[in-house]
PASEBA-1860 file (N, C-alpha, C; in nm, 3 decimals):
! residues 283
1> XXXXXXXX> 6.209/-3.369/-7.695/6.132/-3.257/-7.643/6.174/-3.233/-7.498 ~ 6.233/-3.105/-7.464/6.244/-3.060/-7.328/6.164/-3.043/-7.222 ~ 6.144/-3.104/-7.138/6.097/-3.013/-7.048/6.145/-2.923/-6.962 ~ 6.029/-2.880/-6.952/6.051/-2.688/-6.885/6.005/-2.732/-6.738 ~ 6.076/-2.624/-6.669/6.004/-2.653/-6.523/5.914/-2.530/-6.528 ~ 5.817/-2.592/-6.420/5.648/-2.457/-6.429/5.737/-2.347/-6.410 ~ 5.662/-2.207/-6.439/5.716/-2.102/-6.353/5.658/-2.073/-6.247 ~ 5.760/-2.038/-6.184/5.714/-1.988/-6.011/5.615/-1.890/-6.044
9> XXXXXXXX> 5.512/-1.951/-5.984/5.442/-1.846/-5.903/5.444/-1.782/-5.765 ~ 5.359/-1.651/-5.820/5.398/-1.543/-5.664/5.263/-1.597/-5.565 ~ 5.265/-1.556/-5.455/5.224/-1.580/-5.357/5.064/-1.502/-5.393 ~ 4.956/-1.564/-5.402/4.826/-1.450/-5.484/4.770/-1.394/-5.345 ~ 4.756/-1.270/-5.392/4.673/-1.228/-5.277/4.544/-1.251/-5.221 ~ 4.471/-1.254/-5.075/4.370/-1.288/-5.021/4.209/-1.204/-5.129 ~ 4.133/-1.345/-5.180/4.034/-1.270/-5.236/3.941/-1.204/-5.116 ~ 3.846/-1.106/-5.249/3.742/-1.026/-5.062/3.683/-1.119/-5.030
17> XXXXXXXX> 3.640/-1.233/-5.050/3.573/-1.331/-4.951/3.700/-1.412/-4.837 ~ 3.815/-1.386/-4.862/3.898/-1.462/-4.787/3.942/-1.306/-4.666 ~ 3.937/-1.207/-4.767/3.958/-1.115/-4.619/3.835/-1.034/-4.590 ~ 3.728/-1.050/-4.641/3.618/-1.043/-4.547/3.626/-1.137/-4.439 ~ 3.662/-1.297/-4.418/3.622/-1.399/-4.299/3.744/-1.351/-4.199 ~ 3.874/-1.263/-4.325/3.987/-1.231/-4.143/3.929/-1.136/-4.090 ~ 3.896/-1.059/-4.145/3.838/-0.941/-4.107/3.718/-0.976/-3.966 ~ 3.646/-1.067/-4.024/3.577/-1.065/-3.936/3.587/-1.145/-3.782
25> XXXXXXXX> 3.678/-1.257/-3.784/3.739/-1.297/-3.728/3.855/-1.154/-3.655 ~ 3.877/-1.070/-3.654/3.929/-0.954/-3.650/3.829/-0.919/-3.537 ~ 3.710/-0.884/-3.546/3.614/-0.773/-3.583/3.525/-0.838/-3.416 ~ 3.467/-0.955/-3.486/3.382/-1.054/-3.401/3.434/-1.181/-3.313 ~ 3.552/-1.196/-3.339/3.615/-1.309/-3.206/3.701/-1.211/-3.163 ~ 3.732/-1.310/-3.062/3.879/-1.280/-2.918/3.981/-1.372/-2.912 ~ 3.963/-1.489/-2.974/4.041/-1.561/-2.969/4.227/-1.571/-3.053 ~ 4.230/-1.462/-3.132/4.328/-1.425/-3.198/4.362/-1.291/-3.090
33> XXXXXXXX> 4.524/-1.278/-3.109/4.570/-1.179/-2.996/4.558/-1.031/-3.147 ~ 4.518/-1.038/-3.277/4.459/-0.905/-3.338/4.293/-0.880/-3.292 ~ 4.241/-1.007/-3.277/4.094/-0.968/-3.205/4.108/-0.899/-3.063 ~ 4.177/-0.946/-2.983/4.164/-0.913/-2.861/4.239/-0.754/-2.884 ~ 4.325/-0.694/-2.969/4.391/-0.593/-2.935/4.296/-0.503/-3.005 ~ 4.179/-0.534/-3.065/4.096/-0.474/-3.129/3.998/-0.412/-3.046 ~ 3.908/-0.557/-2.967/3.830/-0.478/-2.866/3.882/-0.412/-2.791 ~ 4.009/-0.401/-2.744/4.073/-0.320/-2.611/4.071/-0.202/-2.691
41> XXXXXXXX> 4.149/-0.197/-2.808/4.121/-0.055/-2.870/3.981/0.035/-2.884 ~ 3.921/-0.065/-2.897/3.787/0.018/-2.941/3.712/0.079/-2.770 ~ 3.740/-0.055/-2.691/3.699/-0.012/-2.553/3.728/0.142/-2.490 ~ 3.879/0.143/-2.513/3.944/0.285/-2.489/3.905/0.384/-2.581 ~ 3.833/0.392/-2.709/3.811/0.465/-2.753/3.656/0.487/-2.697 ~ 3.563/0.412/-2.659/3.428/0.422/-2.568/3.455/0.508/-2.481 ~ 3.509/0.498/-2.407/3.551/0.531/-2.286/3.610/0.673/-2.270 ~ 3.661/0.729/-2.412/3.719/0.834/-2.449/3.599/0.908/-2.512
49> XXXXXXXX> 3.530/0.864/-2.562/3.409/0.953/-2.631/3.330/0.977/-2.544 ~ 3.260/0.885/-2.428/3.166/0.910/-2.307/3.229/1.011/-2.239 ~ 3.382/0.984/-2.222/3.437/1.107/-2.111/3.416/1.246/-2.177 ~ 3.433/1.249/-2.260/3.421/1.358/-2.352/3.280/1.451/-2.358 ~ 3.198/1.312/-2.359/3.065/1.417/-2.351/3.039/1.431/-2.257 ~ 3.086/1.357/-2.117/3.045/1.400/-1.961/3.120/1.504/-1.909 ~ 3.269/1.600/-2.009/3.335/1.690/-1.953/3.232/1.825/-2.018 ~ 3.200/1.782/-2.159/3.129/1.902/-2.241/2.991/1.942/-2.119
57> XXXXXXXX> 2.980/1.839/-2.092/2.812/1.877/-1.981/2.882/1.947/-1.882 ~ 2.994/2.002/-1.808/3.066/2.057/-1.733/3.093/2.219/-1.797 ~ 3.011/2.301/-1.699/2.988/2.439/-1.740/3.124/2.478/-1.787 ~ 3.223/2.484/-1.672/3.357/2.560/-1.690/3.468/2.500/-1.813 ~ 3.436/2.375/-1.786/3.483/2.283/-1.913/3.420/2.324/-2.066 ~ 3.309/2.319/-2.061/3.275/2.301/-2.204/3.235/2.452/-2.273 ~ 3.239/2.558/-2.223/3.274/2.677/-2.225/3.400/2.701/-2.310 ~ 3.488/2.635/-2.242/3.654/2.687/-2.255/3.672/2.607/-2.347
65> XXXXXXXX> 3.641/2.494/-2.365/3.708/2.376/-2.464/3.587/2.315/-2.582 ~ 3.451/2.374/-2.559/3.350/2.331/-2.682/3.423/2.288/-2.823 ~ 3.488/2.396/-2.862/3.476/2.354/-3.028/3.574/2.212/-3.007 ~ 3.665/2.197/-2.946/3.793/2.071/-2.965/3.684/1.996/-2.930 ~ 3.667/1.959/-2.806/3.586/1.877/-2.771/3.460/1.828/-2.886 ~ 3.393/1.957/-2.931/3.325/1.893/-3.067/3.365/1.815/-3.168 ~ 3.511/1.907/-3.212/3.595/1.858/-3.316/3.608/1.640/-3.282 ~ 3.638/1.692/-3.146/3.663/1.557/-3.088/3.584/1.438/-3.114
73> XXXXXXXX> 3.498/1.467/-3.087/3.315/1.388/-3.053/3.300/1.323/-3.242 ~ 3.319/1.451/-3.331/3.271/1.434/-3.458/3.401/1.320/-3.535 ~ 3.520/1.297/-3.477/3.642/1.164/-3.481/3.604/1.103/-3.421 ~ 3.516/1.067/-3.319/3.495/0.958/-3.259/3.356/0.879/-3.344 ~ 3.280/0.990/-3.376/3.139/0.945/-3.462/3.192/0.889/-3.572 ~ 3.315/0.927/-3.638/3.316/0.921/-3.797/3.374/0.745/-3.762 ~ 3.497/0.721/-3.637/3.539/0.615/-3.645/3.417/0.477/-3.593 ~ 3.313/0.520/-3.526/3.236/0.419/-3.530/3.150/0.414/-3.609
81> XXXXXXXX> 3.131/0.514/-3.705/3.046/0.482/-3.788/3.125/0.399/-3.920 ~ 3.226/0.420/-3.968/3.309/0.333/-3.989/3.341/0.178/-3.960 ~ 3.324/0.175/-3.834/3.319/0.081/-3.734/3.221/-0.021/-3.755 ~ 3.139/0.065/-3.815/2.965/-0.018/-3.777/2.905/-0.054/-3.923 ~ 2.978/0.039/-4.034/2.936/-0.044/-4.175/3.053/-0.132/-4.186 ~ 3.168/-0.144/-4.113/3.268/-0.282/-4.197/3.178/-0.384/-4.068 ~ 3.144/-0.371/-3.951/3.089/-0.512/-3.894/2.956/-0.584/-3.948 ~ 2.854/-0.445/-4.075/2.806/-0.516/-4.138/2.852/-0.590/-4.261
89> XXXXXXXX> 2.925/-0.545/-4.334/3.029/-0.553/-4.437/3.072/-0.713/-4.404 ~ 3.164/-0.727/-4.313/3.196/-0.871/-4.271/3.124/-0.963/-4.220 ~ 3.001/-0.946/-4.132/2.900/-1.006/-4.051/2.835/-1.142/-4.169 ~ 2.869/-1.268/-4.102/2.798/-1.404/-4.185/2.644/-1.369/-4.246 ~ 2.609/-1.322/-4.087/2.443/-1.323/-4.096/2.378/-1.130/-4.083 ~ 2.423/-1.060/-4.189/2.441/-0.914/-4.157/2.267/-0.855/-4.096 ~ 2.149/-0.928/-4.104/2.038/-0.901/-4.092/2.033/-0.923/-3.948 ~ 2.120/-1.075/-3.866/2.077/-1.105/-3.760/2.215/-1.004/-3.714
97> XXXXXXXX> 2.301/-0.933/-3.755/2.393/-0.883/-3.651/2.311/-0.719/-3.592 ~ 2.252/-0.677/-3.753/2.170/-0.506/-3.733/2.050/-0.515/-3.673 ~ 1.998/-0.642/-3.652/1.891/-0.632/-3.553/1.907/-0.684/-3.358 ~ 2.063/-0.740/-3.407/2.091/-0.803/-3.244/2.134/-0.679/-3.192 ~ 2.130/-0.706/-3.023/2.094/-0.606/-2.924/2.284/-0.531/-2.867 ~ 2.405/-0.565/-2.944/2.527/-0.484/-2.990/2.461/-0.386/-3.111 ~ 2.398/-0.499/-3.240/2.410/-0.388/-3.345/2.346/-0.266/-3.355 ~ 2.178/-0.285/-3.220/2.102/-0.169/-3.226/2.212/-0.098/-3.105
105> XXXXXXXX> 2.255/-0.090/-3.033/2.304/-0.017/-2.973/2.466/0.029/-3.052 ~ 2.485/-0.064/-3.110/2.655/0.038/-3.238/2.584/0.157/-3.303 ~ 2.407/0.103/-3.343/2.371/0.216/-3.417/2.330/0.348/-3.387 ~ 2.283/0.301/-3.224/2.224/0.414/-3.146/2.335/0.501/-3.087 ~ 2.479/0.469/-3.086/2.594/0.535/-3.043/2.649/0.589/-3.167 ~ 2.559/0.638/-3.307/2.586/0.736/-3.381/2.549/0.847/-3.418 ~ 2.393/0.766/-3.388/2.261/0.860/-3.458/2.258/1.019/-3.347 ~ 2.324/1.022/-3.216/2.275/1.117/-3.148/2.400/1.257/-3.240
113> XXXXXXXX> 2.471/1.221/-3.213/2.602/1.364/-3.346/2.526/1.361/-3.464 ~ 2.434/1.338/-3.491/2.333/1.361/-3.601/2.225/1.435/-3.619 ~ 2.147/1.381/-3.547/2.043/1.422/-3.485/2.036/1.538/-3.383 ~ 2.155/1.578/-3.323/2.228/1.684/-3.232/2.267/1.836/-3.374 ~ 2.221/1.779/-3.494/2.252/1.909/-3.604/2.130/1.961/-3.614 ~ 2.009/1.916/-3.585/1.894/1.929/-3.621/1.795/1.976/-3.491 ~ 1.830/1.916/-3.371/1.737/1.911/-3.240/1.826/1.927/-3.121 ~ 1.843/2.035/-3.082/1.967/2.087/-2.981/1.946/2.016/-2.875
121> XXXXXXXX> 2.069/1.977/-2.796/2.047/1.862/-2.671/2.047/1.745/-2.711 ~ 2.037/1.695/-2.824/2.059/1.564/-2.857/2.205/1.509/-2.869 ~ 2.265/1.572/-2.861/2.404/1.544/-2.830/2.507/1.502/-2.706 ~ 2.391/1.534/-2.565/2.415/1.445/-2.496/2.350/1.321/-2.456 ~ 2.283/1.249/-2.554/2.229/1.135/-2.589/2.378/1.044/-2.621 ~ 2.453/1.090/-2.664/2.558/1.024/-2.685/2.653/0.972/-2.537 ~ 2.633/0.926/-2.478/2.641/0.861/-2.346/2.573/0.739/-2.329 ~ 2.520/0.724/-2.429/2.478/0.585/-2.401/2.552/0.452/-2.513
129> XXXXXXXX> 2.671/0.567/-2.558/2.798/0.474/-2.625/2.860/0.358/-2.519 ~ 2.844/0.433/-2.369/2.870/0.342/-2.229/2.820/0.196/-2.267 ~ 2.714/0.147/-2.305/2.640/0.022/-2.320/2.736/-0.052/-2.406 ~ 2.784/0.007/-2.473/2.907/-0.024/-2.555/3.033/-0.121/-2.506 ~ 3.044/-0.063/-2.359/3.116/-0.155/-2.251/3.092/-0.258/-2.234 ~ 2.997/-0.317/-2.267/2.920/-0.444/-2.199/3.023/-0.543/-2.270 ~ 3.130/-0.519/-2.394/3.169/-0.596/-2.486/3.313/-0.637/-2.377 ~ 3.323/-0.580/-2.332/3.420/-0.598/-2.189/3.396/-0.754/-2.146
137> XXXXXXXX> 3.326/-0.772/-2.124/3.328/-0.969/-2.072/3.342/-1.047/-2.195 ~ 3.349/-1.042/-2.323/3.442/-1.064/-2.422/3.570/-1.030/-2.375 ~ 3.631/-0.984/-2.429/3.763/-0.928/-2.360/3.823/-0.985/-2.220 ~ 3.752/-0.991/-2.172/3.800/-1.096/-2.012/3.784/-1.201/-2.019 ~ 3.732/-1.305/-2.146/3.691/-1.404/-2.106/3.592/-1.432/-2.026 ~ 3.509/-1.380/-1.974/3.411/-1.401/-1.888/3.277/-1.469/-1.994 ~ 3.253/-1.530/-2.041/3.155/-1.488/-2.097/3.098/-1.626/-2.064 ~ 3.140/-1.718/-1.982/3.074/-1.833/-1.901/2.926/-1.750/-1.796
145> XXXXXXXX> 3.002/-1.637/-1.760/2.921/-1.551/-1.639/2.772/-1.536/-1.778 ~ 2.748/-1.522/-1.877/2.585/-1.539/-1.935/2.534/-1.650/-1.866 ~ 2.602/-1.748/-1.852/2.525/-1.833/-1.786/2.456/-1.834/-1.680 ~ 2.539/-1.729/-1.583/2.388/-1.708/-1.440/2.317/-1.584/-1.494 ~ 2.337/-1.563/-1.642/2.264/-1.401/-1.657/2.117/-1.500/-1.747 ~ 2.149/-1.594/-1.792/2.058/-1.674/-1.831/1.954/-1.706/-1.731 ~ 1.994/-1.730/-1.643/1.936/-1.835/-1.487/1.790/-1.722/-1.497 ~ 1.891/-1.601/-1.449/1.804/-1.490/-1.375/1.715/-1.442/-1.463
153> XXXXXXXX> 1.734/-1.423/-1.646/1.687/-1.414/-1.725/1.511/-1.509/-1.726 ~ 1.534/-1.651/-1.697/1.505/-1.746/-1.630/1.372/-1.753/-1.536 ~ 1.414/-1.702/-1.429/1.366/-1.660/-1.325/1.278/-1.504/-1.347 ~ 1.312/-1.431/-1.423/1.212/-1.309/-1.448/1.119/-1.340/-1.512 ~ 1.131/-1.420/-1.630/1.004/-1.498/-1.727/0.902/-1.568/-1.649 ~ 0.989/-1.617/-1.551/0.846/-1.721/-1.432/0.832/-1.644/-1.382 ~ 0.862/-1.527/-1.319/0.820/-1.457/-1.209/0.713/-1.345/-1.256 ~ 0.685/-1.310/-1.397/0.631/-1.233/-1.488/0.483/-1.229/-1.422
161> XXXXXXXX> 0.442/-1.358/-1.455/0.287/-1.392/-1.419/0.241/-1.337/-1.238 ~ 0.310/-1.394/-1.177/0.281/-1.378/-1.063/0.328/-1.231/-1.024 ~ 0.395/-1.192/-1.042/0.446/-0.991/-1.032/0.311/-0.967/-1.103 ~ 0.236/-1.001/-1.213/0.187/-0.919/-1.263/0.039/-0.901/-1.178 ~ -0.015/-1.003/-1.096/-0.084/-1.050/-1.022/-0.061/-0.968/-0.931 ~ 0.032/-0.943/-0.851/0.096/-0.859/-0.740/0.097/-0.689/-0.821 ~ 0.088/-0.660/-0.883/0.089/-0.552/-0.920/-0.040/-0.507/-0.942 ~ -0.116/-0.591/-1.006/-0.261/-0.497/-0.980/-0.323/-0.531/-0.862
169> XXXXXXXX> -0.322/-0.629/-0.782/-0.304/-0.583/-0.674/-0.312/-0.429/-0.540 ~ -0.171/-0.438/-0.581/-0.118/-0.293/-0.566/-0.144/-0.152/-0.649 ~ -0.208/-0.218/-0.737/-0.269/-0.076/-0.829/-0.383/-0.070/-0.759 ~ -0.444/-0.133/-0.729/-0.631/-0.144/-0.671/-0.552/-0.078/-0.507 ~ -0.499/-0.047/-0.483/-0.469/-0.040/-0.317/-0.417/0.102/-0.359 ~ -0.332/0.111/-0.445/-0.331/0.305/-0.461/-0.416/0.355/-0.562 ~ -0.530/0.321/-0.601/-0.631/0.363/-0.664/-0.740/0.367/-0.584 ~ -0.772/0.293/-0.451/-0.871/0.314/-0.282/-0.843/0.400/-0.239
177> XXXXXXXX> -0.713/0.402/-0.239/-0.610/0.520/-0.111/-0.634/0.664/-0.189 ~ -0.612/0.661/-0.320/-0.609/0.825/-0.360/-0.718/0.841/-0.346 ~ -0.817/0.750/-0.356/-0.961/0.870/-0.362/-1.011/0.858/-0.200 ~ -0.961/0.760/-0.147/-0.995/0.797/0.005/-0.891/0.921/0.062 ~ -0.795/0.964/0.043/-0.757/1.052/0.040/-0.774/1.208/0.017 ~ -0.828/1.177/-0.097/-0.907/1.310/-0.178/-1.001/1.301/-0.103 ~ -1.087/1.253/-0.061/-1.175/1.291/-0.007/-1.197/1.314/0.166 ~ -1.070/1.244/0.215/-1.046/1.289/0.372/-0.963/1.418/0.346
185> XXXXXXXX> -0.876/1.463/0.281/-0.808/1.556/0.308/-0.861/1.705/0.229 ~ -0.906/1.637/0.081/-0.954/1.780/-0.041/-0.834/1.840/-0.082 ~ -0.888/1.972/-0.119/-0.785/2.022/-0.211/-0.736/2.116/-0.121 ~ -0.768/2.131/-0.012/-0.685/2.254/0.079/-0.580/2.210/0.120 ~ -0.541/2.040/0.102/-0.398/2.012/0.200/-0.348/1.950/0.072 ~ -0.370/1.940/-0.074/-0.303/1.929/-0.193/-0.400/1.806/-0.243 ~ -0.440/1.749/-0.192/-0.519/1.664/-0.231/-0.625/1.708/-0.321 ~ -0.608/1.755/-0.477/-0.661/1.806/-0.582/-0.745/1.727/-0.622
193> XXXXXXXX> -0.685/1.602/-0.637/-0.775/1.509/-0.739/-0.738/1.386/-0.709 ~ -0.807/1.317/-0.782/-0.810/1.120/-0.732/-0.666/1.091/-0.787 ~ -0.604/1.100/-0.878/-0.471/1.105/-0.897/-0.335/1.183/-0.873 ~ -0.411/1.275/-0.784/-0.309/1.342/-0.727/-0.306/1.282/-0.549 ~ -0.468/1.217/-0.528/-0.406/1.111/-0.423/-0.318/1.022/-0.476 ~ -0.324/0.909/-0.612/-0.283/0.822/-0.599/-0.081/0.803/-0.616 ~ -0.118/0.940/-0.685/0.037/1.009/-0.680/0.086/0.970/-0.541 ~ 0.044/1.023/-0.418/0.088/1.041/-0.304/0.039/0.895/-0.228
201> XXXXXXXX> -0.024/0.805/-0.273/-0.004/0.637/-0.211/0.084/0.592/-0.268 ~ 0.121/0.613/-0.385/0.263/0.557/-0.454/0.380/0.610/-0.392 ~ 0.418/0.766/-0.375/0.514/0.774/-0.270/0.528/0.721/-0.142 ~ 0.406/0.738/-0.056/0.401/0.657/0.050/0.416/0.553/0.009 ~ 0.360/0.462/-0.050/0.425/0.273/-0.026/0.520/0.249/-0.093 ~ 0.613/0.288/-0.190/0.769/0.324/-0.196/0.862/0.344/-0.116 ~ 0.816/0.408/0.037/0.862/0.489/0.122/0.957/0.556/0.065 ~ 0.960/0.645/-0.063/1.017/0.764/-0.063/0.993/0.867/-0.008
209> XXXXXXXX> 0.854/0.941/-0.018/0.868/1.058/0.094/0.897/1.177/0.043 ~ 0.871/1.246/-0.054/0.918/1.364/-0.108/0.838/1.418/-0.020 ~ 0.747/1.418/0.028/0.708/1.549/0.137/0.656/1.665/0.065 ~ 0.579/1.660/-0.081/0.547/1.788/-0.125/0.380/1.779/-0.098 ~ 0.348/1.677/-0.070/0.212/1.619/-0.063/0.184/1.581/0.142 ~ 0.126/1.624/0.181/0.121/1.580/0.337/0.009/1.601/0.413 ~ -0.051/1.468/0.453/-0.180/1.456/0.520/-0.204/1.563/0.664 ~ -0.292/1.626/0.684/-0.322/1.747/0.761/-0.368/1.681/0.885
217> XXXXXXXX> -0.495/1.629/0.849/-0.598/1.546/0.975/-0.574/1.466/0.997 ~ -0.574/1.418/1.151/-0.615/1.277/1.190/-0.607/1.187/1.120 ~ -0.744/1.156/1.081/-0.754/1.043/1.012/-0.668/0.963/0.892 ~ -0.640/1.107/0.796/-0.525/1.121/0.710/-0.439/1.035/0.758 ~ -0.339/1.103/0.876/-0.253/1.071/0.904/-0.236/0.957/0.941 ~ -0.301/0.866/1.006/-0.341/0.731/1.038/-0.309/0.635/0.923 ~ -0.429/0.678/0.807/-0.431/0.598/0.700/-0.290/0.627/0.643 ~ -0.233/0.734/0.648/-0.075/0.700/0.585/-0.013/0.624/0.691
225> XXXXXXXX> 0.038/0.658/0.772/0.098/0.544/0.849/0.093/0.393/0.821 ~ -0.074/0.374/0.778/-0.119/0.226/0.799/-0.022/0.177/0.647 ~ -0.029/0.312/0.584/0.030/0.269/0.399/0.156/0.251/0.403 ~ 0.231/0.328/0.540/0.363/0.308/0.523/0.434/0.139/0.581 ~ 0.344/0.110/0.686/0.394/-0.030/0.706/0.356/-0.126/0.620 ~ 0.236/-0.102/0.522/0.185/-0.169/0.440/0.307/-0.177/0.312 ~ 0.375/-0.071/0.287/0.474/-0.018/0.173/0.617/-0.111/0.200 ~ 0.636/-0.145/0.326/0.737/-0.238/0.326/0.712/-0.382/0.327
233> XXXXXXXX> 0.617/-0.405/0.341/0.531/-0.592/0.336/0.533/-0.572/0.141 ~ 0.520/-0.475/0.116/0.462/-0.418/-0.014/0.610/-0.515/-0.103 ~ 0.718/-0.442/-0.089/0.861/-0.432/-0.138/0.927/-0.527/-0.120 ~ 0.829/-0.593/-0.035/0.941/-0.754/0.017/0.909/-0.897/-0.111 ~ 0.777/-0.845/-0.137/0.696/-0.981/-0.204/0.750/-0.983/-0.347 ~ 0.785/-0.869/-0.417/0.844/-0.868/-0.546/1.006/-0.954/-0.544 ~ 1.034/-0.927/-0.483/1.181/-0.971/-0.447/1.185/-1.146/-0.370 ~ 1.102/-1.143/-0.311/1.065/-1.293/-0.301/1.035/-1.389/-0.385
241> XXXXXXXX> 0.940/-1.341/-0.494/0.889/-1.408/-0.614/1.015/-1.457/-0.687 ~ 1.080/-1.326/-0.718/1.206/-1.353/-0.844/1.323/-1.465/-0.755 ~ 1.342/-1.416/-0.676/1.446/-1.546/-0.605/1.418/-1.645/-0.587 ~ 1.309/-1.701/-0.538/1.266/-1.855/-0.537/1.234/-1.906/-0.644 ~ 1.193/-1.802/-0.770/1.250/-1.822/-0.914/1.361/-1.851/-0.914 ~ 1.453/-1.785/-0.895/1.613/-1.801/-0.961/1.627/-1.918/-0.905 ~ 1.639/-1.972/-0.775/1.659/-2.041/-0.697/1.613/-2.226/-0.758 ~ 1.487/-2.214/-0.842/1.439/-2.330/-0.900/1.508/-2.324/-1.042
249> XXXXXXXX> 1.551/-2.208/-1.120/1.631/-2.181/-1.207/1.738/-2.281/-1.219 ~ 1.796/-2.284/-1.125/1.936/-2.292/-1.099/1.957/-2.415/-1.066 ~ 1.854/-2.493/-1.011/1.880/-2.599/-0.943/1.818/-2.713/-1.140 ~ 1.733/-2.656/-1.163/1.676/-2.740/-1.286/1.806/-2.756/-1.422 ~ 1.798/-2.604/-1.410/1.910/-2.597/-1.578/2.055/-2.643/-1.547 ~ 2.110/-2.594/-1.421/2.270/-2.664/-1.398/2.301/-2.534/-1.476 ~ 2.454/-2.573/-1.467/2.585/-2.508/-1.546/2.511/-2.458/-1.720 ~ 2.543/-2.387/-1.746/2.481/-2.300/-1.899/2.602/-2.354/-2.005
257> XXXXXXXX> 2.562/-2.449/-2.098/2.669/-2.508/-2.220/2.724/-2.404/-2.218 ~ 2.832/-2.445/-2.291/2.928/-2.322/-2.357/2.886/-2.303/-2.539 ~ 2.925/-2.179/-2.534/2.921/-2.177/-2.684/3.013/-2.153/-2.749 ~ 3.029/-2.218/-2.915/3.159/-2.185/-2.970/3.142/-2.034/-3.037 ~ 3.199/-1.919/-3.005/3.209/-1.778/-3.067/3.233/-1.781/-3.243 ~ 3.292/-1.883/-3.239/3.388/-1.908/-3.430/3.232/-1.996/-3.460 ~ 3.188/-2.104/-3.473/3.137/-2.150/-3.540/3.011/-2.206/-3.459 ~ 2.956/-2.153/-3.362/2.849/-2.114/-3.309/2.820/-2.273/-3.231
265> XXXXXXXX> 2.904/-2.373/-3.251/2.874/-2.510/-3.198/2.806/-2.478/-3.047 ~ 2.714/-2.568/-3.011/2.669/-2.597/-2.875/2.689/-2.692/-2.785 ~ 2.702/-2.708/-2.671/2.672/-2.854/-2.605/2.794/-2.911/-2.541 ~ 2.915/-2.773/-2.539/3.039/-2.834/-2.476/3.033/-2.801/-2.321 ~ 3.052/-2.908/-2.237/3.123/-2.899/-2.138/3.159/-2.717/-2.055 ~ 3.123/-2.732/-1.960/3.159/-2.590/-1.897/3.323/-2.588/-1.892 ~ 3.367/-2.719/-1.855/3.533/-2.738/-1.826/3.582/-2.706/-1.960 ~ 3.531/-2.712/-2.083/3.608/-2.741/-2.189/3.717/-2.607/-2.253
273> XXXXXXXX> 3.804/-2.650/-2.291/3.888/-2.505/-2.411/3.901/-2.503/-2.503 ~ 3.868/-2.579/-2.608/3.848/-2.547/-2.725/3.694/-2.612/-2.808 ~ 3.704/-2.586/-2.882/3.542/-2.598/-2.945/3.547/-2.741/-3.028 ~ 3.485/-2.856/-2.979/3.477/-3.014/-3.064/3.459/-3.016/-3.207 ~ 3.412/-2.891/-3.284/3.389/-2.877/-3.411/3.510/-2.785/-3.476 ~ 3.517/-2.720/-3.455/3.611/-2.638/-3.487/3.798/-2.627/-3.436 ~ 3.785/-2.656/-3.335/3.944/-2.626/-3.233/3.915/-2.501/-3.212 ~ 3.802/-2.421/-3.202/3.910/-2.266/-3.153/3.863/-2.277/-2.990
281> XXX> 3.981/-2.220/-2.971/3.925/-2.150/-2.802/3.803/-2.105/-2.829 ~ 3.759/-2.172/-2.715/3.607/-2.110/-2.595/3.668/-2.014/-2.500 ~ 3.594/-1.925/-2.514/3.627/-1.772/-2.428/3.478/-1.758/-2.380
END
């Protein structure tokens, strides 16, 4: 009895679960030079759709060039919307990608060329494809820098309680002032009503100053003054709180782990370059 040698087989092609994971690896890392040429592509195409709708808001521009420019806008919608069912399509965890704070904003950089067929002006809602940029510190590698965005993140949560303390506060101090107002000045020098004083203690201790509102008398005038030096003691204390937050932030948590992008590992080293579970580059 002979034997036969096997026959060659051909090379089988990638099943959809094997090119769904390139894909997404494509799609959702940087660490491959097709990931990285991906976000740069898509970046430039952001960047091309925002310009687009900030030339259409340009009288002489969007006059002369509306329909292209539309034509334009409606290739840029079709490719992220495209865009945005294959990243659910590939996505491990597709529930936690359409509710994380990329996927509501991929979705909100479609819905306005939509919603712009139905409710005129909604079409320059589409400018807030810009947020879109943020995917840029991917792309640079930066993405150690979450770590002081953590800190400060950090530091606003502690500082919550005590701002909020400081704020009513300051609500009880332009809620005195408008009706002492209203009632030193009335309605002959604009002073209409108790909230149309408190309107005008909020500009004063802002020190903005629009000047459409302006104390007549004496006394008036005094008590604003007293609001305006009060308005900068006012502006200092918010900003004090959060920093000596950050400041205990920073000193408690240290350096922010790294995370692995491929397989989500935790707990490496800030120095480190590749991921202890996996090998891929940390970016």
């Amino acid at each position: 009895m002979s034997e036969t040698s096997p026959p060659e087989c051909e090379p089988s092609k990638p099943s959809v679960p094997e090119a769904r994971e390139r894909l997404a690896v494509v799609i959702f890392g940087t660490a491959t030079p097709a990931g990285r040429a991906f976000d740069v592509a898509l970046l430039l195409l952001i960047v091309a759709s925002v310009l687009a709708v900030v030339l259409e808001s340009v009288e002489a521009i969007g006059t002369r060039f509306r329909l292209a420019l539309r034509v334009l806008d409606w290739v840029f919608t079709i490719l992220f919307l495209a865009e945005y069912v294959v990243r659910i399509w590939v996505a491990r965890d597709r529930l936690r990608y359409v509710f994380s704070f990329f996927g509501i904003v991929d979705l909100l950089s479609i819905l306005p060329s939509f919603i712009g067929i139905f409710i005129s002006g909604a079409h320059s809602l589409l400018v807030i494809r810009v947020l879109r940029l943020l995917r840029v510190f991917r792309v640079l590698k930066v993405v150690r820098m979450l770590g002081e965005a953590n800190q400060l993140l950090s530091a606003l949560r502690a500082s919550f309680a005590k701002i909020t303390v400081f704020m009513g506060a300051v609500l009880t101090v332009v809620v005195v002032m408008g009706a002492t107002m209203h009632l030193i000045e009335g309605a002959e020098n604009g002073f209409t009503s108790i909230p149309r004083g408190m309107y005008w203690a909020i500009v004063t201790m802002t020190t903005v100053g629009y000047g459409d509102i302006a104390p007549a008398t004496v006394l008036g005038q005094a008590i604003a003054a007293l609001l305006m030096l009060l308005g900068y003691g006012i502006l200092a204390v918010p900003t004090g709180i959060v920093s000596a937050e950050y400041v205990q932030a920073a000193r408690s948590d240290g350096p922010a782990p790294v995370e692995c992008q491929e397989c989500g590992a935790k707990g490496h080293p800030t120095d480190a370059n590749f991921c202890r579970v996996c090998g891929t580059e940390l970016v």
